[in-house]
N, C-alpha and C positions, 0 to 999 in steps of 0.2 A: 254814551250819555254824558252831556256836558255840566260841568261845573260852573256858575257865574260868580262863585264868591270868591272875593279878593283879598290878596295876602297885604296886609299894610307893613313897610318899614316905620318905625319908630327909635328914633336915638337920643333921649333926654336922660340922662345920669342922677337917677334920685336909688333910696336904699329900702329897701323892702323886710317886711315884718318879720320874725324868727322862724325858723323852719327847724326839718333836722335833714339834716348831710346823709345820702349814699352814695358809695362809690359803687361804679359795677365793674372797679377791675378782677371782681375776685370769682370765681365761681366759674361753669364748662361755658365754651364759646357760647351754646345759645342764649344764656341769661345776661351775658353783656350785651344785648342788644334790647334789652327790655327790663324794665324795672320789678325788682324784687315784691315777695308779697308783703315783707316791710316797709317798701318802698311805698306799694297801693295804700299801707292803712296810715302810712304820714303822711301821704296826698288828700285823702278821705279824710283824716282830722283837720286839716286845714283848711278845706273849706266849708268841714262843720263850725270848728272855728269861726271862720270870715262870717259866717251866718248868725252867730250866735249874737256877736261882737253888736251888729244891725241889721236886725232882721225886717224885713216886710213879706208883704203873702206874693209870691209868685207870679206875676204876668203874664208867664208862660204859658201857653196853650196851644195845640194842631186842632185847627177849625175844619169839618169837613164840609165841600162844596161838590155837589152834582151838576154837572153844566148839560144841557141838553139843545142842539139849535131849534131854530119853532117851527122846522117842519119834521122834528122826527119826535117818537114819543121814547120815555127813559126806556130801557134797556131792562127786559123781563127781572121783576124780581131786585132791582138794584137797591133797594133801601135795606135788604138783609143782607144781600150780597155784600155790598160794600160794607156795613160793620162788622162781618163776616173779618172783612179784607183788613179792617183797620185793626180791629182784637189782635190779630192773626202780628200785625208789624209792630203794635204796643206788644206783644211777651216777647218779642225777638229781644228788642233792643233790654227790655227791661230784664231779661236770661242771662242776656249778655252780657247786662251789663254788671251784675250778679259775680258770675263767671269770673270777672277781671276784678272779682273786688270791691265794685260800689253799690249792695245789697239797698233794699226797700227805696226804691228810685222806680215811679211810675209814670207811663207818657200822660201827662193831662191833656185828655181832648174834651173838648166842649159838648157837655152831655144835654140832656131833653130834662123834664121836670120828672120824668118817668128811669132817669139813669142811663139813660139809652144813649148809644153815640150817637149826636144830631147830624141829621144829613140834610145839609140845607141846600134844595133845589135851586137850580137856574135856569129859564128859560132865554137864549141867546134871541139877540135881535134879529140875529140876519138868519143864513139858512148856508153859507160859502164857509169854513172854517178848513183850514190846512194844517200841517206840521210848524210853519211861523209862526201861529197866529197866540201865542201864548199871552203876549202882551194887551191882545185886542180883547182877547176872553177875559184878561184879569179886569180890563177895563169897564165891562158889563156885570163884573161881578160884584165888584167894590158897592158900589152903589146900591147893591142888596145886602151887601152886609153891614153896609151905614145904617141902613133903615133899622133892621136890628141892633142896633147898639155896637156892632162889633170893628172895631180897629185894626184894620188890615196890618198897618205899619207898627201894629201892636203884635202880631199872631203867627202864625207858622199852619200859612191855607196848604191842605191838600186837596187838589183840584183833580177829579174824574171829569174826564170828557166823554160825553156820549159821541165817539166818533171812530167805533167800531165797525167796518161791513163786515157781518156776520153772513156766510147763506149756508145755512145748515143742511139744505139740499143737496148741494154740491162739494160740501161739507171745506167750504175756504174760507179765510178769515185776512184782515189786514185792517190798519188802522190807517191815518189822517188827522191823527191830532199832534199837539205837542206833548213832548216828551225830554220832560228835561228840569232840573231845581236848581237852586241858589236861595240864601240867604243868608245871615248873621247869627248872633245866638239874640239877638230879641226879635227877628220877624224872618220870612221867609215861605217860598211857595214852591211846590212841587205840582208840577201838571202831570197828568197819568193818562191812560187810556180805560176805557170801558167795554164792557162786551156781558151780554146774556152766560158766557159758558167762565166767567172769570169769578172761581169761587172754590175758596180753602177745601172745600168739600169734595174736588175735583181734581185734586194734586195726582192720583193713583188711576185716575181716567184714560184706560188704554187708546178709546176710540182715534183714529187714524184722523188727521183735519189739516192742509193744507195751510200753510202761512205763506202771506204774502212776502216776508223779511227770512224768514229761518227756513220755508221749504216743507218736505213735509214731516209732521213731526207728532204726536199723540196731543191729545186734550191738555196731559199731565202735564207734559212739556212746558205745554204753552202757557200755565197757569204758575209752571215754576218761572218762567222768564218774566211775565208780564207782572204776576205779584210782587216778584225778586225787585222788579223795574220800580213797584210803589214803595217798595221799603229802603232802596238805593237810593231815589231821587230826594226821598225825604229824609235820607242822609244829608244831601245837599243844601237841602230847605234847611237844616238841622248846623249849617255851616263845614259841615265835612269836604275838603276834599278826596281825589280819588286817590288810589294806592291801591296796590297787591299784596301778598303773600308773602314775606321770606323763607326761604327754603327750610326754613326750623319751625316756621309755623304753617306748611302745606301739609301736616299731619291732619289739620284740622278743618279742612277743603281750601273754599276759594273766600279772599276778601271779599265784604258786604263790598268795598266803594272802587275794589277791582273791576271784574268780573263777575262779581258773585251774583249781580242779580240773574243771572242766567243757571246756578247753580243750586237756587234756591230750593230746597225739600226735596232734592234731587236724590235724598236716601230712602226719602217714604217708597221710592221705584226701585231702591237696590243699584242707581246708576252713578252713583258718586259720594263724595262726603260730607255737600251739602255746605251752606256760608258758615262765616263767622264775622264777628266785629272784632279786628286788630287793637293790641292793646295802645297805642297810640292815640284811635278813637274813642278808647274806653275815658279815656284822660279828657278829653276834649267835651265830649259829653256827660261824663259826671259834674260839671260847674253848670250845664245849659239849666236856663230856666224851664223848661217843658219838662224834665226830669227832679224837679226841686218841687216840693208844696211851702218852699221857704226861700228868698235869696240874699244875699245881702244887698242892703241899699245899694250898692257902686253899681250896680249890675248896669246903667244908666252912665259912668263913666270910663273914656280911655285912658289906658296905663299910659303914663311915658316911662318909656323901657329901654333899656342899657344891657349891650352884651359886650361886658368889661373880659379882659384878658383872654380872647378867643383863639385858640389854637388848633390845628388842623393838624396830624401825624397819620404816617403810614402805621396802620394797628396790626396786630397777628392774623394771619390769615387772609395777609390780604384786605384788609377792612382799613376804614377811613376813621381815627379815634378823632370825638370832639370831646376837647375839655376847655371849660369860660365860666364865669361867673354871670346871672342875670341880677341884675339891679330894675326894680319897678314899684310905681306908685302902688301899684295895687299888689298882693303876693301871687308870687307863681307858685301852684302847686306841681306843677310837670315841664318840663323840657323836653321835645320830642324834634325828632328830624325826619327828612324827606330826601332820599337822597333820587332826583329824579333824571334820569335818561332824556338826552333831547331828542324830538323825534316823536311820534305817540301819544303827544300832550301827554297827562301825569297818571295815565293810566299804570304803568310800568315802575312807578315810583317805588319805596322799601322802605321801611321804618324804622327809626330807633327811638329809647325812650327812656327817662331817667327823671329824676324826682331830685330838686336841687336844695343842699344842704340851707344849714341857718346861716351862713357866709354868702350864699346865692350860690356854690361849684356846682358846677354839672359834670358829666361826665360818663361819654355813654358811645357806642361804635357800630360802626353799620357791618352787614354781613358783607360776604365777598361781592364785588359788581363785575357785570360783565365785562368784559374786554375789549378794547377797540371802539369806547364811548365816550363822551361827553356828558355833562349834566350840570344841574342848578342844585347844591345843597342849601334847603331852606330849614333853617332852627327855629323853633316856634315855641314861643313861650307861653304856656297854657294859663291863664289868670282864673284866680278865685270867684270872678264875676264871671264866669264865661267866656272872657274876652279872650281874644290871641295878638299878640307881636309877632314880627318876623324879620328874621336878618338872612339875607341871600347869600349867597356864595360859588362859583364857580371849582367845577374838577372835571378831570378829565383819566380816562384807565386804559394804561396800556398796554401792550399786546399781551403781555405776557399776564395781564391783572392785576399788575400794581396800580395803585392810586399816582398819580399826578398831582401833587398840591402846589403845584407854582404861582397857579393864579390865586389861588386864594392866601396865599403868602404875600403877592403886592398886594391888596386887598386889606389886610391884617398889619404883616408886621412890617410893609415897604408901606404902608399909607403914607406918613410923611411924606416918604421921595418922589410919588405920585403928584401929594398936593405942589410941588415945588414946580413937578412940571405943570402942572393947573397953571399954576402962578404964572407960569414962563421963564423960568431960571432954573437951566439945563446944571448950571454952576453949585448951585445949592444944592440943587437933587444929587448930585456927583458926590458932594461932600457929606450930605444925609446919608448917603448910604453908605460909604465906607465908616460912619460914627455908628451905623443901626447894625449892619453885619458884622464887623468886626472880626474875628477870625472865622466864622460861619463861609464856606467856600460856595455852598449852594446856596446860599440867601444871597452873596455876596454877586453870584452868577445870574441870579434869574433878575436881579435890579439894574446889573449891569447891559443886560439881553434887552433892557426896554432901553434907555438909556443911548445905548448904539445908533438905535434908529433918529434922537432926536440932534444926538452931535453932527449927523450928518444931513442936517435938515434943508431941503432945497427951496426957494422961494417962491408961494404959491403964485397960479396963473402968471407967470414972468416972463413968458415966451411965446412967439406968436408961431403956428406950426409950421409956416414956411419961412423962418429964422433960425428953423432946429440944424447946425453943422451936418454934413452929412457923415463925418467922424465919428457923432454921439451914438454910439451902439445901443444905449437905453435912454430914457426917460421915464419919471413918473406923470402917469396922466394931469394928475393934479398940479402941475406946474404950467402947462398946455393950456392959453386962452380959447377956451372953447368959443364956436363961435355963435351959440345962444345956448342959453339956462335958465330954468326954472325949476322951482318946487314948490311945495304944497303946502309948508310951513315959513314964514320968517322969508331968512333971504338963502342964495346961494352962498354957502361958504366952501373950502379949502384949504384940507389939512387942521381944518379943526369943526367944531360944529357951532351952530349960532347961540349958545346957550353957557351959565355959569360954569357947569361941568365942560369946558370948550375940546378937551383932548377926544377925540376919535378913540373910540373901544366897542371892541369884539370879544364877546364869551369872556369877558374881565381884562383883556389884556387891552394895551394901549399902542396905538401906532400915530405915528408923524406924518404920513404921505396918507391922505384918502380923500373924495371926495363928499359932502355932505347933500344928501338925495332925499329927504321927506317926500312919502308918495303924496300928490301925483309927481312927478319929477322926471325932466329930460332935459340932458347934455350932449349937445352936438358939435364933434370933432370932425377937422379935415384931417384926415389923411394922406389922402392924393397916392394912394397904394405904395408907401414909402415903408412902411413896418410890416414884420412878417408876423409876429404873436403879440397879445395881451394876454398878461394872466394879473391874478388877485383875487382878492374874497370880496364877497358882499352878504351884509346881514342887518341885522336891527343895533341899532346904538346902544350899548351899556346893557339893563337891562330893564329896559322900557319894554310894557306889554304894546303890544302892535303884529299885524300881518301881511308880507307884501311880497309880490311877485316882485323880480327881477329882469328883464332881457337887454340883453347886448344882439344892435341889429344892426350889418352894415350895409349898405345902398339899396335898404327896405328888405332887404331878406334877413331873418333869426337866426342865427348865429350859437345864442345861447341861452338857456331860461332857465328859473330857479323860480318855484313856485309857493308859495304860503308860509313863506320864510319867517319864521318865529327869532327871540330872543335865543343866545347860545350862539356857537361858534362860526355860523352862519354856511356859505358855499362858495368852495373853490372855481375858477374858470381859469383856462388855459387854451384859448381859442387861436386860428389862425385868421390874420386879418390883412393876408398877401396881397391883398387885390381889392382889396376896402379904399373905395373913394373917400366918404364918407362913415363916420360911425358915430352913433346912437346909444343912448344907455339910459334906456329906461327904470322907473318904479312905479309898479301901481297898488292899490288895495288888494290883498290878499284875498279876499271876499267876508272879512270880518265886519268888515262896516263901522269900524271905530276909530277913535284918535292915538296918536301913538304911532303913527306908521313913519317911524324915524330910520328909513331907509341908509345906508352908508354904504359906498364904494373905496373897500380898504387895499393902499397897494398896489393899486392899479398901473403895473409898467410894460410898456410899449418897446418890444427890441427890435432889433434889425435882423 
């Protein structure tokens, strides 16, 4: 189930209201990964606080919408059913949220003159509606809740789609609608599916029913997947993204914004233990307006926010410690991390979480991470308006499970030496870093390791391929006048990209030799079968959201492909091109359909 809400960087240096300070170095490994129950009730006071200070009445609200196309009729029973369903996801989150410490917090949904959760009908215009079609339903729907008075761009719609086939005869099921949320903490929509047999009252329904997606599986099942899917997605609606479990908190089943909607009541059947809301989330959603009958006035503005003195260490056990100060317009009551896996989008994600003193310290460590991975660690400043900042970070864990902090050490505490090479002065950056390292031998080494690559910098497109000595045992591509180029953004560049940030970067690191490739994008070399291998990486630039296929093809036959290539470390090739006339280096759209597809061919050298 996909997430559409986006993480914003923000770096403006201003100083934020008083708080109080916890450390979580003290206490057994699991509670440094999560903040104390003192921690909860000085996060809880502070945005009572924030509320008090300016208060207005809450904006917040989950609208409920029934969508039906106009040739079928609603779906037996749906105006109980679905309030049924909604009761059923307002106590979860409100338990929950209890649970973690922010007690008399209720989901405001938009009720009837009678108290009732309002289920406001839709009849679709057409009668064709698919798994895409989320954007075309909202489009039919807006317009009915205009007429009512109601602000979409105000609200947080949970959208049932009558676009269930049910045949109770043959006793199969499967949907056609979409299924999927995103939003912010002031609006957001959650599309859902519908069905005559999807009803709280059914969770323990042995009867045997075929699904089109899961196989075949009990009534109960299916009602814990599909229900789990309306109270997950409007997680999303809710601005949640996804995350799992840490292995200290799998006592307690599966994360809501995991997995968990699959796991949902799954104890009412004796077959598991059933979701929860991670304490991360609790944090996140104790500031939302839909859980406040009070917010404070900012709730309508963004922080600019500052993560001064950031530091990344190998922790006990294996674990990655952040400690930094948050500085922001508006106060943070929580600091929470993400430490997420590439590969899997952010389902596999892990959580940390800390409550930052009256100085703005944070200080807070993740559990152990698998081995032999990559990821994005993203800090997320939780604000007293709801609101969230975030600052990214690359790591990487090796064989054995230690943490990798290299990159995120240029990143941090080699930024200078970085910007110098921005700049184009290999001399500066040489000299910054022996001032920034100092006796440090491993800071002193991983500046040096980027550094290597640019004193030996060779000059782009400079040689025509039948000019190359037959002496030269290597080359890098990018010095090779290709003999046509294009891309899909700006112009062709080499050895840097056409933009301010100009250095070529992969999963945080920085390289001198690459070529710059925005899908759509094709480079074509002569060869004339004079080279025996190419190898190199290719991935997305820095880390720009974007999706893109890869291929290296030589005299029309594929060679090599890299598919739906995300941000992070990107994909190795090591190809033989003995007998390549011609060679090809494609990028295209990943199938995401967005902007961002900042393709880059890093490294790319050509031997004999």
């Amino acid at each position: 189930m996909k997430s559409f809400s986006m993480l914003a960087v923000l770096a403006i240096s201003l100083v934020f209201a008083p708080s109080t300070r916890t450390c979580l170095a003290d206490g057994p490994p699991a509670v440094r990964m999560q903040a104390s129950a003192s921690s909860v009730a000085t996060a809880r006071k502070r945005i009572a606080q924030a509320i008090k200070v300016d208060p207005i009445e809450s904006p917040g609200r989950v609208v409920v919408v029934y969508f039906t196309p106009r040739d079928r009729q609603p779906a037996a029973n749906h105006t109980a059913r679905i309030r049924r369903i909604v009761e059923e996801t307002a106590k979860f989150y409100e338990s929950e949220l209890k649970r973690h410490g922010f007690p008399n917090r209720s989901m405001h949904t938009l009720r009837n003159e009678r108290g009732q959760i309002d289920i406001i009908d839709v009849v679709g215009e057409q009668t064709d509606y698919d798994k895409p079609d989320g954007q075309k339903i909202s489009d039919e729907v807006i317009p009915v809740l205009r007429q009512r008075g109601i602000d979409a761009d105000a609200s947080v719609l949970l959208l049932f789609c009558n676009l269930m086939d049910y045949d109770p005869v043959a006793s199969k099921i499967s949907h056609h609608s979409p299924y999927y949320g995103g939003g912010s903490h002031l609006s957001g929509t959650a599309w859902q599916c519908d069905s005559e047999i999807l009803d709280t009252r059914r969770f323990r329904d042995p009867t045997p029913i075929r699904d089109g997606e899961y196989g075949r599986i009990t009534i109960g099942r299916h009602n814990s997947i599909f229900i789990g899917g309306v109270i997950h997605e409007l997680g999303h609606a809710l601005s949640l993204p996804h995350c799992r479990q840490r292995v200290d908190e799998a006592e307690r089943g599966t994360a809501l914004m995991g997995s968990g909607n699959r796991t949902y009541a799954q104890q009412l059947r004796g077959e598991g233990k059933g979701t929860f809301i991670t304490q991360t989330h609790a944090f996140r959603l104790a500031a939302h307006p839909v859980f406040n009958r009070q917010v404070a006035r900012s709730i309508y503005d963004r922080p600019a926010t500052d993560f001064h003195a950031l530091r990344l260490s190998v922790g006990p056990e294996q674990s990655i410690q952040i400690d930094g100060r948050v500085n922001s317009t508006i106060p943070s009551h929580a600091v929470v991390a993400y430490c997420d896996p590439d590969g899997g989008g952010d389902y596999d994600a892990t959580t940390a979480t800390s409550v930052p003193g009256t100085d703005g310290k944070f200080s807070m460590r993740s559990g152990p991470l698998r081995p032999k991975t990559s990821g994005e660690l993203r800090i997320v400043s939780c604000h007293v308006n709801g609101t969230t900042s975030t600052r990214s970070l690359r790591y990487s864990i090796n064989a054995d499970g230690t943490p990798d902090l290299s990159i995120a050490k240029l990143e941090l505490e080699l930024k200078p030496v970085i910007d110098q090479l921005q700049a184009g002065s290999v001399e500066n950056a040489t000299q910054l870093l022996r001032e920034i390292a100092g006796s440090d031998d491993e800071l002193a080494s991983i500046g040096q390791r980027v550094l290597e690559r640019f004193q030996n910098l060779e000059q782009a497109i400079s040689i025509d391929s039948d000019q190359i000595p037959t002496t030269t045992k290597s080359i890098w591509l990018s010095t090779i006048r290709p003999q046509s180029a294009e891309v899909g953004w700006l112009r062709p560049t080499y050895n840097s990209v056409p933009d301010r940030k100009r250095l070529l970067s992969l999963g945080g690191d920085y390289f001198a030799h690459g070529i710059y490739a925005h899908a759509p994008a094709k480079h074509i070399y002569k060869l004339d079968g004079n080279w025996k291998r190419l190898r190199g990486r290719s991935g997305i630039q820095g880390n720009l959201f974007g999706q893109v296929d890869f291929e290296i093809v030589g005299d029309g036959k594929s060679l090599w492909k890299a598919t739906r290539v995300t941000a992070g470390q990107g994909s190795a090739f090591d190809i033989d091109v003995s007998k390549v006339q011609t060679l090809t280096l494609k990028v295209t759209d990943g199938g995401n359909g967005r902007g961002g597809d900042w393709g880059i061919w890093v490294e790319p050298l050509l031997t004999r």
